[in-house]
C-alpha positions in Angstrom: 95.3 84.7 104.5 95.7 85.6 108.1 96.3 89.0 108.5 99.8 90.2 110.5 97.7 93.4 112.2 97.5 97.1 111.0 99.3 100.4 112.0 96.8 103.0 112.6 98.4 106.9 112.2 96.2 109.0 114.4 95.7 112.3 113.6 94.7 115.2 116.2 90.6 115.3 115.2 90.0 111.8 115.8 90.6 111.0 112.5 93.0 108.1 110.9 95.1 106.5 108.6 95.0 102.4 108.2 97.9 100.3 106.9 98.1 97.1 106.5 101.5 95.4 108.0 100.7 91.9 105.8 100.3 94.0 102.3 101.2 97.6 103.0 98.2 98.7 101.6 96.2 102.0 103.0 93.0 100.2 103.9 91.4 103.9 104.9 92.4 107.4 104.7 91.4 110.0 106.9 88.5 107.8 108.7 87.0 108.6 111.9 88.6 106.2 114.8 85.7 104.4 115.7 85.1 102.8 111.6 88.3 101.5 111.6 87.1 97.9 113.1 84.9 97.8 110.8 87.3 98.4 107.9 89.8 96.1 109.3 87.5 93.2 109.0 86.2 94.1 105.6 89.7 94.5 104.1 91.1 90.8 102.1 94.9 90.8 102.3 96.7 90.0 99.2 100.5 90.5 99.8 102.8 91.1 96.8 99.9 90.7 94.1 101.6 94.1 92.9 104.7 92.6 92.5 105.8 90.7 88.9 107.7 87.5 88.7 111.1 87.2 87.6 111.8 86.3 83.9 113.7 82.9 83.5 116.4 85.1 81.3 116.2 88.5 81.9 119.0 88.2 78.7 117.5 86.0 76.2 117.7 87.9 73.1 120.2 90.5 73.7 123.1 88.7 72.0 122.7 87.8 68.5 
């Protein structure tokens, strides 16, 4: 899947975070600026595979 880009929260010692706008995963934590191509191109985007389908009845079986 194509990924949408990344949000990048910068911290003051050149050091950042790495979200990922398609999944909202944190791809790296606390890295140093300059790994976080790298990263970026290493990380495979998976968007809602936390997420659990509906059930077809969420009420089958609560009456009798």
């Amino acid at each position: 899947m194509v990924n949408t880009g990344f949000l990048r929260q910068n911290y003051h010692d050149m050091r950042a975070d790495l979200i990922c706008l398609c999944c909202f995963q944190t791809v790296a934590k606390s890295k140093p600026v300059g790994e976080l191509a790298a990263v970026e191109d290493e990380h495979i985007c998976i968007p809602y595979d936390d997420l659990v389908a509906p059930q077809p009845d969420p009420l089958h079986g609560l009456y009798g």
